[in-house]
KOLVEX-225092 format. One line per 4 residues: number of its first residue (from 1); their letters; for each residue x negated, y, z negated of C-alpha. Coordinates in Angstrom, 1 decimal, m for minus. Each point is the difference from the previous one (the first is absolute). Layout:
! KOLVEX-225092
NUM> A> X Y Z | ...
***
This chain:
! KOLVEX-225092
1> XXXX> 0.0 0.0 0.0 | m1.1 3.5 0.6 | m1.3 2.0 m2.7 | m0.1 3.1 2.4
5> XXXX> 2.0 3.4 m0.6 | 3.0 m0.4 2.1 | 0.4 3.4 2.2 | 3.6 0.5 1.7
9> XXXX> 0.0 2.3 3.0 | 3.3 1.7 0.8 | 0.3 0.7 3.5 | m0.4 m1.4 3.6
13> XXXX> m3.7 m1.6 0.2 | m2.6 2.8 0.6 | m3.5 m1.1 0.4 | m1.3 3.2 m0.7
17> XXXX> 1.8 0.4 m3.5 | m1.1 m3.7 m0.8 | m4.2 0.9 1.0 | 0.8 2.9 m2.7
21> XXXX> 1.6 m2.0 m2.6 | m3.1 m2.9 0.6 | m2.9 2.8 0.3 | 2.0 1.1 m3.9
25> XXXX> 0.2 m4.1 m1.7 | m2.6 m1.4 1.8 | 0.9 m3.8 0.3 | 1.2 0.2 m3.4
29> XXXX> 3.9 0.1 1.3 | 2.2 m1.9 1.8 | 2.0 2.4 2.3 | 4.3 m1.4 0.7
33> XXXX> 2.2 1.7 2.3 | 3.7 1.3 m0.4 | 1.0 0.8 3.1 | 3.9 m0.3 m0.9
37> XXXX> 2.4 0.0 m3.2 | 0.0 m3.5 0.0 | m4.0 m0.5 0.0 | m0.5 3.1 m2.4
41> XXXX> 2.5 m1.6 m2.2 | m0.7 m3.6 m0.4 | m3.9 1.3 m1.1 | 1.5 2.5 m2.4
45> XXXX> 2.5 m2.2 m1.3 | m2.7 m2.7 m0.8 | m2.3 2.0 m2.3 | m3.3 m1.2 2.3
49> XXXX> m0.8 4.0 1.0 | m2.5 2.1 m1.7 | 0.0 3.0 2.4 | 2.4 1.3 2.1
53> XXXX> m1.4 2.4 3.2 | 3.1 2.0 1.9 | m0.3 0.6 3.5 | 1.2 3.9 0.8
57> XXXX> 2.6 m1.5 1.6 | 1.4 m2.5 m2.6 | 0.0 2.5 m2.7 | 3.7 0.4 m0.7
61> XXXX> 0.7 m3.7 1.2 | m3.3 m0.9 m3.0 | 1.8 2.5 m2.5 | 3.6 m1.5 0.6
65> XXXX> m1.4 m4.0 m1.2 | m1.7 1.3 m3.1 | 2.8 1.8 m1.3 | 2.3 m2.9 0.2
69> XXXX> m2.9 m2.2 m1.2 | m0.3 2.3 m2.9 | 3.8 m0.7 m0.8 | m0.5 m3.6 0.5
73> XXXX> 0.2 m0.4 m3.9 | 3.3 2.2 m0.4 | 1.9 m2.0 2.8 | m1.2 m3.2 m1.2
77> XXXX> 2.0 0.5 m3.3 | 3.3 1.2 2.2 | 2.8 m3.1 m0.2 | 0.7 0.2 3.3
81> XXXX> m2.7 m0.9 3.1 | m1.6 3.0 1.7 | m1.6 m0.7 3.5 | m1.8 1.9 2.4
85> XXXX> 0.6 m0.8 3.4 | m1.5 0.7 3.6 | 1.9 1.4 3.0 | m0.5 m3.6 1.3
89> XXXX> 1.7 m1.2 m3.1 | m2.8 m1.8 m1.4 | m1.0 0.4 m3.6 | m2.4 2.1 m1.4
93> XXXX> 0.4 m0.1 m3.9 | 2.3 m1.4 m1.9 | 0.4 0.0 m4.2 | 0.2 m2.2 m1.9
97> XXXX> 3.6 m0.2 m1.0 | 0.4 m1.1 3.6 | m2.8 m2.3 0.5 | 1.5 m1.9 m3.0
101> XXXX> 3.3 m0.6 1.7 | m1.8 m1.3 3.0 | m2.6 m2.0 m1.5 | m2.5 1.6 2.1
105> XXXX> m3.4 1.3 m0.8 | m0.7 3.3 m0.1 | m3.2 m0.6 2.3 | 1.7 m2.2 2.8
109> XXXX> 3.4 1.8 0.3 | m2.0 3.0 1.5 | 0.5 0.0 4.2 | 2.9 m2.6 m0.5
113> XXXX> 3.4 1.2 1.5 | 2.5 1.5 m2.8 | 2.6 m3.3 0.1 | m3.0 m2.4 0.1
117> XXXX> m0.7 m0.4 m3.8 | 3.9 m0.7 m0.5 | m0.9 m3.3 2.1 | m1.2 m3.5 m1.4
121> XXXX> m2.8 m2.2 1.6 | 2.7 m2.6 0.8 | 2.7 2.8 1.7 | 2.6 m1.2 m2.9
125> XXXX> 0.0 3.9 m1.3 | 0.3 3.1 2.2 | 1.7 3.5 m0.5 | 4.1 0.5 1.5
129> XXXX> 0.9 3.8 0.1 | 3.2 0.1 m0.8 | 1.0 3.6 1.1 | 0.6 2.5 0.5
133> XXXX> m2.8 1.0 1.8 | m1.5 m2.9 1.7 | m3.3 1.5 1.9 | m1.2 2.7 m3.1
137> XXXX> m3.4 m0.2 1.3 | 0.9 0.9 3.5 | 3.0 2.5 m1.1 | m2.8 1.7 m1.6
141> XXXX> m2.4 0.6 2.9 | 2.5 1.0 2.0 | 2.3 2.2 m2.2 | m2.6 1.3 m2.2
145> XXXX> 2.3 m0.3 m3.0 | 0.4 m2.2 m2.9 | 2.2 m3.4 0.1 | 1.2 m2.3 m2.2
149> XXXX> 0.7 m3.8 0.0 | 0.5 m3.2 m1.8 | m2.0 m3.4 m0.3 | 0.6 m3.3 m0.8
153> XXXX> m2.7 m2.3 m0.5 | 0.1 m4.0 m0.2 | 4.1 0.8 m0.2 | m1.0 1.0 m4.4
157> XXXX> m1.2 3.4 m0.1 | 1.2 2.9 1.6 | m1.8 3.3 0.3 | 0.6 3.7 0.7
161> XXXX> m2.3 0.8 2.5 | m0.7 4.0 0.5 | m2.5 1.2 3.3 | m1.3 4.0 m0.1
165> XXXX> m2.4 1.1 2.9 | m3.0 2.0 m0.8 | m1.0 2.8 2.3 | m3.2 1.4 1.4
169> XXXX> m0.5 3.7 m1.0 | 2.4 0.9 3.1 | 3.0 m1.3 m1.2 | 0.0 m2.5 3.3
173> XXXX> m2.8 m2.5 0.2 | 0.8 m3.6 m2.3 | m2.9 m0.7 m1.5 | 1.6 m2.6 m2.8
177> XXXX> 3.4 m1.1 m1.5 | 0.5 m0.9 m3.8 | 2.1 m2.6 m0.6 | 1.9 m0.4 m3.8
181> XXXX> 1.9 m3.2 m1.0 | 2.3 m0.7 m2.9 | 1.1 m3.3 m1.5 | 3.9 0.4 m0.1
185> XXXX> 0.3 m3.7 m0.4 | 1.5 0.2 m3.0 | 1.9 3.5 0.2 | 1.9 m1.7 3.2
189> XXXX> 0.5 m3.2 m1.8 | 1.9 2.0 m2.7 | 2.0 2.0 2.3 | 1.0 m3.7 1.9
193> XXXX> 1.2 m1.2 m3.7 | 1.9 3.6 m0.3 | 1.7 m0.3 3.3 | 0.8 m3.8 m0.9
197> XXXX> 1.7 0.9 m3.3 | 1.6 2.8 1.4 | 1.8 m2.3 2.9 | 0.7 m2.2 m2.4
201> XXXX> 1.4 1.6 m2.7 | 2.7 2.2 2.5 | 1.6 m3.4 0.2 | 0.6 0.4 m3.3
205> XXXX> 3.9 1.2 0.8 | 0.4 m1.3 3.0 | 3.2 m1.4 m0.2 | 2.8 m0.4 2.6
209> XXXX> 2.9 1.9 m0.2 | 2.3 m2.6 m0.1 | m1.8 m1.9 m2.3 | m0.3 3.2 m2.4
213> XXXX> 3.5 0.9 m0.2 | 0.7 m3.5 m0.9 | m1.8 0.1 m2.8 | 0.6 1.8 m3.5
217> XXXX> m2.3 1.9 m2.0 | m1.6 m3.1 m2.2 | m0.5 m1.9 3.4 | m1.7 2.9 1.7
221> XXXX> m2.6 0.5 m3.1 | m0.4 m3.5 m0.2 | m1.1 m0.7 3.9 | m2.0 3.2 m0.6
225> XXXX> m1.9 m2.0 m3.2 | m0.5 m2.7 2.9 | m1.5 1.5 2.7 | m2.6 2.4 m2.7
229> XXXX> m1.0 m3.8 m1.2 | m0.6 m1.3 3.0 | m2.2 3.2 1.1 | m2.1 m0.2 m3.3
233> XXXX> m0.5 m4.1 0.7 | m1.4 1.6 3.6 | m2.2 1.4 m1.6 | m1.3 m1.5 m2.6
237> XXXX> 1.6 1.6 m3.2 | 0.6 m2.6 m2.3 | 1.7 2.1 m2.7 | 1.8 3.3 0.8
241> XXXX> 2.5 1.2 m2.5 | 2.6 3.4 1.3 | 1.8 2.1 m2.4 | 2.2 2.7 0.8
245> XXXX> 0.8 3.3 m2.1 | 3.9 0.0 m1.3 | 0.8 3.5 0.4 | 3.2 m0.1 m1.8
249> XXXX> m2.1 m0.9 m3.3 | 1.9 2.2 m2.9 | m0.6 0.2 m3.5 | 3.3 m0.5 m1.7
253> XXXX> m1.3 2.3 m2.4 | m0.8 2.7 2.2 | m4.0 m0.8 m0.6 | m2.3 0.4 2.7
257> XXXX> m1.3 m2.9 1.2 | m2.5 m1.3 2.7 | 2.1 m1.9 2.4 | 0.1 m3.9 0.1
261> XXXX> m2.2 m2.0 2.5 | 2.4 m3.0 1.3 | m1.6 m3.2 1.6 | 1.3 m0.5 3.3
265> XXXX> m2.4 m3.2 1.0 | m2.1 m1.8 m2.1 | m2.3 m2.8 2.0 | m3.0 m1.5 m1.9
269> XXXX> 0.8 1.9 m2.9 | 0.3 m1.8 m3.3 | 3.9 0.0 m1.6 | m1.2 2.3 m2.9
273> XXXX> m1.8 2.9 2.1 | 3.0 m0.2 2.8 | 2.8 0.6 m2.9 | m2.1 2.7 m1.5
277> XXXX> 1.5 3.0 m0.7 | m2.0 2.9 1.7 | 0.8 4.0 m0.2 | m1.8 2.3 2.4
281> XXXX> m2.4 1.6 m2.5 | m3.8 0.2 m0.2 | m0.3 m1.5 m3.2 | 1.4 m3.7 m1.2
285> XXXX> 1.1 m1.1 3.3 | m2.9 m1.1 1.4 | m1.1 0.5 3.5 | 3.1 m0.1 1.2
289> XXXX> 0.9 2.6 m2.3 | m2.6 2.7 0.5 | 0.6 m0.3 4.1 | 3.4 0.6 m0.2
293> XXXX> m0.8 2.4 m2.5 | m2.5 1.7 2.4 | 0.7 m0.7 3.5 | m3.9 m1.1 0.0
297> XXXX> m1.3 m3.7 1.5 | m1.8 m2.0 m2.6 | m2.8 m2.6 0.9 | m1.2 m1.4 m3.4
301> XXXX> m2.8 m2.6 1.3 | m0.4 m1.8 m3.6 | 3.7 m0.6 m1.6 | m2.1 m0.9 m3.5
305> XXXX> m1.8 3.4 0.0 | 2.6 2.1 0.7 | 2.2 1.7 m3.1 | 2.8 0.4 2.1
309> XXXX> 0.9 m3.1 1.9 | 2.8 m2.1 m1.9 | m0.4 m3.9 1.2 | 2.0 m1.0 2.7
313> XXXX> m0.8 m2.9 2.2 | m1.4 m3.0 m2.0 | m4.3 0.4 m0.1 | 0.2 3.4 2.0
317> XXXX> m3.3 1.8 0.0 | 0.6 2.8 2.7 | 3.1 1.8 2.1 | 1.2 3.2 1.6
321> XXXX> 3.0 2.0 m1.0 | 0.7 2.3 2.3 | 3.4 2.6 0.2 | 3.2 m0.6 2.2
325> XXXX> 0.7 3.3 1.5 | 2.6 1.5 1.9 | 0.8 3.6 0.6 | m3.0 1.0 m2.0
329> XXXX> 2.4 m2.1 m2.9 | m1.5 m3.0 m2.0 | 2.8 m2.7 0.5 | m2.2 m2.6 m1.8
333> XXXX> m2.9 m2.1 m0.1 | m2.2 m2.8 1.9 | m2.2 m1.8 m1.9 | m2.7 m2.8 2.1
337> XXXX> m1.7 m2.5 m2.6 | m2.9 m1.9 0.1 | m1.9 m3.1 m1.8 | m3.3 0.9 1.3
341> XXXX> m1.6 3.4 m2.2 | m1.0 3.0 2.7 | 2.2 m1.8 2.3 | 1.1 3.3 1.8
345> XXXX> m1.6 2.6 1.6 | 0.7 3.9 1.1 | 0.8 m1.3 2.9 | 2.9 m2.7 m1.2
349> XXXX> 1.1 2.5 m2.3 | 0.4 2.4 3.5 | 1.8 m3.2 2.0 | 2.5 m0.5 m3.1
353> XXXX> 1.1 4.1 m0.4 | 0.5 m0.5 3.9 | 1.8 m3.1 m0.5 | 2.0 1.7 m3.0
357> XXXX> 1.3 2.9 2.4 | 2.0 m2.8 2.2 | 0.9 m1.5 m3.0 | 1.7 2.9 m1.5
361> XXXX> 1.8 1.3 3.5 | 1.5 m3.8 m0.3 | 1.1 0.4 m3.6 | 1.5 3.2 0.9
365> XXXX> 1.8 m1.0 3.3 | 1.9 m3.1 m2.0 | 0.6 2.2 m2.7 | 1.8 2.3 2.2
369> XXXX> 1.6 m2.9 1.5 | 1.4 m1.6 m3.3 | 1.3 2.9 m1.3 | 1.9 1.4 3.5
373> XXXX> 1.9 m3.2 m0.4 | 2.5 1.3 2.5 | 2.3 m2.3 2.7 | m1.7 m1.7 3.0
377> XXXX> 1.7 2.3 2.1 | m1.2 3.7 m2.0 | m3.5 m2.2 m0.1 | 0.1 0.3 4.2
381> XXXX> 1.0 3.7 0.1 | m2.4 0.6 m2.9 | m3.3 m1.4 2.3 | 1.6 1.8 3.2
385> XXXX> 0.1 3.2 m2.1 | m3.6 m0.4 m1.6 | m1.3 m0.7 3.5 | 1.5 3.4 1.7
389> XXXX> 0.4 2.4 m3.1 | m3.6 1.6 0.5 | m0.2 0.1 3.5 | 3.3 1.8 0.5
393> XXXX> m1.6 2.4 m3.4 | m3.1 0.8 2.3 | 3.1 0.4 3.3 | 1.5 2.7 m2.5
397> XXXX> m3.8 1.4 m0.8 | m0.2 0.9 3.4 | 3.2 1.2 1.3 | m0.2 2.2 m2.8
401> XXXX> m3.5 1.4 1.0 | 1.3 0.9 3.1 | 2.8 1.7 m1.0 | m1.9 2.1 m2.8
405> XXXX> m2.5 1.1 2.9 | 3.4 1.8 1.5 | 2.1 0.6 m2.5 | m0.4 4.2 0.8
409> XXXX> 0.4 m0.6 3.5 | 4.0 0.1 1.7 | 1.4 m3.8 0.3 | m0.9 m1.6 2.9
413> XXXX> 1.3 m3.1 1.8 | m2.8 m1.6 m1.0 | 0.0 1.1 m3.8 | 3.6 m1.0 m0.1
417> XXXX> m1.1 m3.7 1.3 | m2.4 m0.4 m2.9 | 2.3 0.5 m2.3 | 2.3 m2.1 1.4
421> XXXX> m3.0 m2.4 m0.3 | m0.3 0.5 m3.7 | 3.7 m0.8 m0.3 | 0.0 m3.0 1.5
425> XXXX> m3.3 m1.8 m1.5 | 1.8 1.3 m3.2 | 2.9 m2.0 0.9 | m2.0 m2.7 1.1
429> XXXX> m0.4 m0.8 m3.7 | 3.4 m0.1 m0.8 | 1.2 m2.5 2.3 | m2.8 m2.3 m0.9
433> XXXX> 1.5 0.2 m3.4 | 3.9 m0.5 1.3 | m0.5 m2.7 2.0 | m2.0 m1.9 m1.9
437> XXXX> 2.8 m2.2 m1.4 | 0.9 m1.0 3.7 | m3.2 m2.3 0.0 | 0.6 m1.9 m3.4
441> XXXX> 0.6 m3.5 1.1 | 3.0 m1.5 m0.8 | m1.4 m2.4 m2.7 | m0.9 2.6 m1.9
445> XXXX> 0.5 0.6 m3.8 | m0.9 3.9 m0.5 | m0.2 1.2 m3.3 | 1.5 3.8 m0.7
449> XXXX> m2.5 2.8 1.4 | m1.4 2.6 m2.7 | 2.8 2.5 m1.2 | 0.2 2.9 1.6
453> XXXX> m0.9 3.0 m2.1 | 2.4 2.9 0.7 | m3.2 3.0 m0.4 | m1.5 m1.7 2.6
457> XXXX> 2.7 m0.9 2.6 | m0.7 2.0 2.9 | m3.2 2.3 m1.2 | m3.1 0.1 2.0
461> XXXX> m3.2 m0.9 m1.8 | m3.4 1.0 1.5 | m3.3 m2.2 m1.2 | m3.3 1.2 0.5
465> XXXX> m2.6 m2.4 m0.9 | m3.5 m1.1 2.2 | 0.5 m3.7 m0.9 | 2.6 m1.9 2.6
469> XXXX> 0.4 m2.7 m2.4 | 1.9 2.9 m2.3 | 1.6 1.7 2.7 | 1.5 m3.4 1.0
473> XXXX> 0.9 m0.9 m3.6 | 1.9 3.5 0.0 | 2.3 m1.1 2.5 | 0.6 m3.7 m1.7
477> XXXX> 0.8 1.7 m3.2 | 2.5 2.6 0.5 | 1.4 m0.5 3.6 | 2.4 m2.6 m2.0
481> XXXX> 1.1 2.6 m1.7 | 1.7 1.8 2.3 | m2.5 2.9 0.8 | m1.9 0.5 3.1
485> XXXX> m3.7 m0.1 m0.5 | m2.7 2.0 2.5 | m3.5 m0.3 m0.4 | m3.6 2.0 0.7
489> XXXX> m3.2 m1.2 m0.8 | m1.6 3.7 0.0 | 1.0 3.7 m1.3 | 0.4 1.7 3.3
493> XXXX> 2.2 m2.5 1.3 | 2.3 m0.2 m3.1 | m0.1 4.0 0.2 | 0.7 m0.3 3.8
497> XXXX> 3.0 m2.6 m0.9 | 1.5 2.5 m2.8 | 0.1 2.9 2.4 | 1.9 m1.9 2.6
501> XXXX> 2.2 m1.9 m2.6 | 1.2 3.3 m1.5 | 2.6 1.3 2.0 | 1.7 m3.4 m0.1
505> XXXX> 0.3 0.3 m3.8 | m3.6 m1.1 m1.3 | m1.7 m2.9 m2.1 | 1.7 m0.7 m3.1
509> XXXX> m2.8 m1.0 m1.5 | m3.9 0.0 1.2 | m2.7 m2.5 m1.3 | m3.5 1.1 0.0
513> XXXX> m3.2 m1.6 m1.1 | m2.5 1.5 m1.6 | m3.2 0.3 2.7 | 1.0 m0.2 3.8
517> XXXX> m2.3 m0.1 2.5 | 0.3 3.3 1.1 | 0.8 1.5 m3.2 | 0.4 m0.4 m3.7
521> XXXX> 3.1 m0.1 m1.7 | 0.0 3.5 m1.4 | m0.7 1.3 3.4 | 3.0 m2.4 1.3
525> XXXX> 2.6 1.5 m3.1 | m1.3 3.9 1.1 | 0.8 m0.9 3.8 | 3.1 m1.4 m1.3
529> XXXX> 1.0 2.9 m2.1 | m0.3 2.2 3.4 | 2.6 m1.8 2.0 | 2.2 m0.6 m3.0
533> XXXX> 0.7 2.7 m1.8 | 1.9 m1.1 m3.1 | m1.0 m1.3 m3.5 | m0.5 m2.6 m1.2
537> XXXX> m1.1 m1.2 3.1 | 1.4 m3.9 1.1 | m3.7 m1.4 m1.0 | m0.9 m3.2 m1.1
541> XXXX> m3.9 m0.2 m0.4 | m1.7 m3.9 1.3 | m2.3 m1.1 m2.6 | m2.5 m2.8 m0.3
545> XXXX> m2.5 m1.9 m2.6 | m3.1 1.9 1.4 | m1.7 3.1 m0.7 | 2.2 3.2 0.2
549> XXXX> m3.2 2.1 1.8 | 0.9 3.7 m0.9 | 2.7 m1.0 m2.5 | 2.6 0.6 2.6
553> XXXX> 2.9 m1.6 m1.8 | m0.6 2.7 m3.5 | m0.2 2.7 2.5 | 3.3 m1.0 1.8
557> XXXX> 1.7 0.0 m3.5 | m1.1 3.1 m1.6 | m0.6 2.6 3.4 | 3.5 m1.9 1.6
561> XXXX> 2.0 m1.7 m2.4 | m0.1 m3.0 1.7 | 1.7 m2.6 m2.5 | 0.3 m3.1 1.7
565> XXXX> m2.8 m2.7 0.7 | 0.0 m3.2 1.6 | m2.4 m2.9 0.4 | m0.4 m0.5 3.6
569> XXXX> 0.8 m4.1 m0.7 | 3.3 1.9 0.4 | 1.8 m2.2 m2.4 | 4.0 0.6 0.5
573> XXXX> 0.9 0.4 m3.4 | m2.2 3.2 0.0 | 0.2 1.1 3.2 | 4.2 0.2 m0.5
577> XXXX> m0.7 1.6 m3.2 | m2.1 2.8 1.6 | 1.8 0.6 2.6 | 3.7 0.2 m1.8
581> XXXX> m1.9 2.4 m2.3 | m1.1 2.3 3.1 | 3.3 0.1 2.0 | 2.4 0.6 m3.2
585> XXXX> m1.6 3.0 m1.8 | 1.1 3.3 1.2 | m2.0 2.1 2.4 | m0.8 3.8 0.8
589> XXXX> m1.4 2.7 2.2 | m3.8 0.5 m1.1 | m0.6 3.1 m1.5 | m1.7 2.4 2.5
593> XXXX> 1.0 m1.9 2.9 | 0.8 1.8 3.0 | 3.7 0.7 1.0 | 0.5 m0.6 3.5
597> XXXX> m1.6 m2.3 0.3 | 1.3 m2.4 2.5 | m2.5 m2.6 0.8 | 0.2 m2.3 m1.8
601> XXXX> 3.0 0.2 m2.0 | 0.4 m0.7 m4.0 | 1.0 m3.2 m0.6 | 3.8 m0.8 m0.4
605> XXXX> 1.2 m0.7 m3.4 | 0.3 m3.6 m0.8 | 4.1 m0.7 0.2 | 0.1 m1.1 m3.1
609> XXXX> m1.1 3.1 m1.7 | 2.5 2.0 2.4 | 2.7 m2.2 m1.9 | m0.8 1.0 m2.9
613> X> m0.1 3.6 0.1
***
């Protein structure tokens, strides 16, 4: 072996420049050549140079290589593989990160073409792009801008493959491209069990109609307990216990107390822990407990360590109590069990809260269901109206845009056709309603339809709310009743609405909730106070279980003297409270209103008020 000084020259061979560097070392160096990256590089990259000599013309080329020699140690510590690559998409460096997932060596994978390392001696392994981009190396010499793209390797790991150019000084000439890759092997692997559980679980209350209205309200929870077992045996939960909050839980004594936690299915779960009585607190109930308490997910990865788990399964050592949500409302709880101790992960604790979301849209829809225990034939009106109540809403949105845009201008023949349009999708409703009992079958054994409630035969109700699950539940809940409902899920259209409801007497009552999305609901009850100049204005405020951001419900209280608040669960027994509270109090010209004023007009005095006086 060669003891000599090892001398690299930079440059195109120049004889003269070689005669100067000999007449300078004598015979006491050995002189290599880097006429290219690839030749400069593979000598730098294997330690074996003592001097380095530029040529004038390799200067910037000479400066370029050392600097990303001198980062080698940085990008060697990256988690993702850096490489540099030639024009002619062959490698020039590469760190470690990505020599490791090749099983190359960093002194034989430099000259190779990039996809060559992904490839075994025997041909069994090789790199599939997968998309979208499936030429980045050519897409970047020819577009000059930066793609991206996936690979799969052996059919296991997949990787997120970014390629940048790098530019001479002019902004034109390619000199190299660097090309980043990112295991997402297990991020899409996650995403696959998301999607899975997801599917699955919207089968959850998938039931035929006809098979549905056949069935009362014990059958429906009870197929409901079925098909939630079957999913948790899919995958592999062994012990799952769900409780749900009873919200009618009253102290006899007028006592405040946390509300009860009731089991709805038990499976793996001994007698003892399933009969337990739970209360939605954060103290003495447990896990289950504290996340109904909290509306937080719980992984406790050692049940014997943890002060707070109560024992459930027989020999648990680990599970994940997460929250079942609806509406920003905690109905309940899922609880997932395990024998093994750190049996779950963040990642199971993410696949069960996505897995409890289904869950409690399920629960909810058979709850609905069971308690709307109606005939088979006000069942079929009821899913023709659910299906057609918001699209004819957003019909009425827009016919009453149009005519607020010309409401100054003379009638025209074509103003006079949209509101004959309005007129009609209004009727529209109706005769869903009226001939609904045409299409019972004759087999039929209906039960008697909700009572109507004489304060709201006939009024006009107008909910705003973002959510179409609420809006929708509006129309279930008080169309029964006798009243015609009309929806908006933003301020200006409910504002538009209102103007172009008033001359054909108004909204007897208007729901509201507390943020929109183009306003808040301060900002909603001030645009409402313009167009309806009379106190106390028809207002119910839309409330949920989360944060009140800029304490908008005190504010509509003590600036408005708003009074009436309603969960946007909408249950009935509230809602008809509210309402009959809104449309039977008296009502009155606003101080400092202006007289005159002809659009819109004040709303009409309830009749029963006009009896009475």
């Amino acid at each position: 072996m060669s003891t000599k000084p090892k001398v690299l020259v930079i440059g195109e061979p120049n004889q003269a420049a070689e005669e100067a560097v000999r007449k300078e070392l004598g015979n006491h160096a050995e002189i290599l050549h880097g006429t290219g990256s690839l030749d400069t590089l593979r000598h730098l990259s294997d330690d074996e140079v003592d001097v380095v000599v530029v040529g004038r013309d390799r200067v910037r080329q000479a400066f370029d290589l050392l600097h990303l020699l001198q980062n080698r140690d940085l990008l060697d510590h990256l988690p993702e593989g850096v490489v540099l690559v030639a024009p002619n998409q062959t490698i020039l460096w590469a760190n470690k990160q990505f020599c490791e997932w090749t099983g190359a060596k960093p002194g034989e994978i430099v000259g190779r073409p990039f996809f060559a390392p992904f490839q075994s001696e025997d041909g069994t392994e090789e790199a599939e792009i997968l998309g979208p981009n499936f030429c980045p190396f050519h897409s970047v010499k020819t577009g000059g801008k930066p793609v991206q793209t996936t690979l799969r390797v052996n059919n296991r790991k997949q990787y997120e493959l970014h390629v940048a150019p790098i530019f001479e000084s002019d902004g034109e000439t390619l000199t190299h491209m660097v090309a980043c890759l990112r295991d997402v092997t297990e991020q899409n692997a996650r995403q696959k069990k998301l999607r899975a559980i997801h599917s699955a679980t919207m089968m959850l209350a998938d039931i035929p109609p006809d098979q549905l209205l056949s069935m009362r309200a014990e059958e429906r929870i009870e197929l409901l307990k079925q098909r939630i077992a079957s999913l948790a045996k899919e995958l592999n939960y062994e012990v799952i216990e769900i409780r749900l909050i009873e919200r009618n839980h009253d102290d006899p004594n007028g006592k405040d107390h946390p509300p009860a936690l009731k089991g709805l299915l038990a499976i793996g779960m001994s007698p003892e822990a399933a009969a337990r009585e739970l209360y939605a607190a954060c103290e003495g109930n447990g896990i289950t407990g504290f996340v109904a308490a909290t509306g937080k997910s719980y992984l406790c990865e050692d049940t014997q360590a943890d002060p707070l788990y109560l024992p459930g399964a027989t020999e648990a050592r680990s599970c994940v109590v997460v929250p079942l949500v609806l509406l920003n409302r905690i109905i309940g709880t899922f609880n997932v069990e395990s024998r093994v101790p750190r049996a779950f992960t963040q990642y199971d604790k993410e696949c069960i809260e996505a897995l409890s979301y289904n869950i409690a849209v399920a629960i909810n829809t058979l709850d609905l269901l069971a308690e709307e225990e109606y005939s088979v034939a006000a069942k079929s009106v009821e899913r023709i109206h659910g299906a057609v109540a918001l699209p004819i809403d957003d019909m009425l949105k827009l016919t009453s845009g149009i005519l607020n845009q010309y409401m100054e201008l003379p009638p025209t023949e074509t103003i006079k056709r949209v509101e004959r349009l309005r007129q009609i999708v209004r009727h529209m409703k109706s005769l869903i309603l009226e001939i609904g009992a045409t299409l019972a079958p004759t087999t039929a054994s209906p039960q008697p339809p909700p009572p109507k409630k004489e304060f709201l035969s006939g009024k006009r109700i107008l909910v705003v709310h973002p959510e179409d699950i609420v809006r929708s539940n509006a129309h279930s809940v008080l169309e029964p009743f006798g009243c015609v409902v009309e929806t908006a899920n933003t301020g200006a259209d409910a504002i538009g609405m209102i103007r172009a409801t008033n001359n054909e007497g108004g909204y007897a009552v208007i729901f509201g909730a507390r943020h929109l999305p183009d306003m808040n609901g301060i900002e909603f009850i001030e645009r409402l106070a313009e167009e309806i100049p009379v106190e106390p204005l028809p207002f119910i405020m839309l409330i949920d279980d989360g944060y009140d951001r800029g304490h908008i419900a005190v504010q509509a209280k003590q600036v408005w003297n708003i009074d009436q608040f309603v969960h946007s669960s909408l249950l009935r027994t509230k809602v008809l409270d509210a309402v009959e509270c809104v449309v039977s109090r008296p009502v009155r010209l606003r101080s400092g209103a202006q007289h005159g004023h002809e659009a819109p007009q004040p709303r009409p005095v309830p009749d029963e008020i006009q009896d009475k006086s």
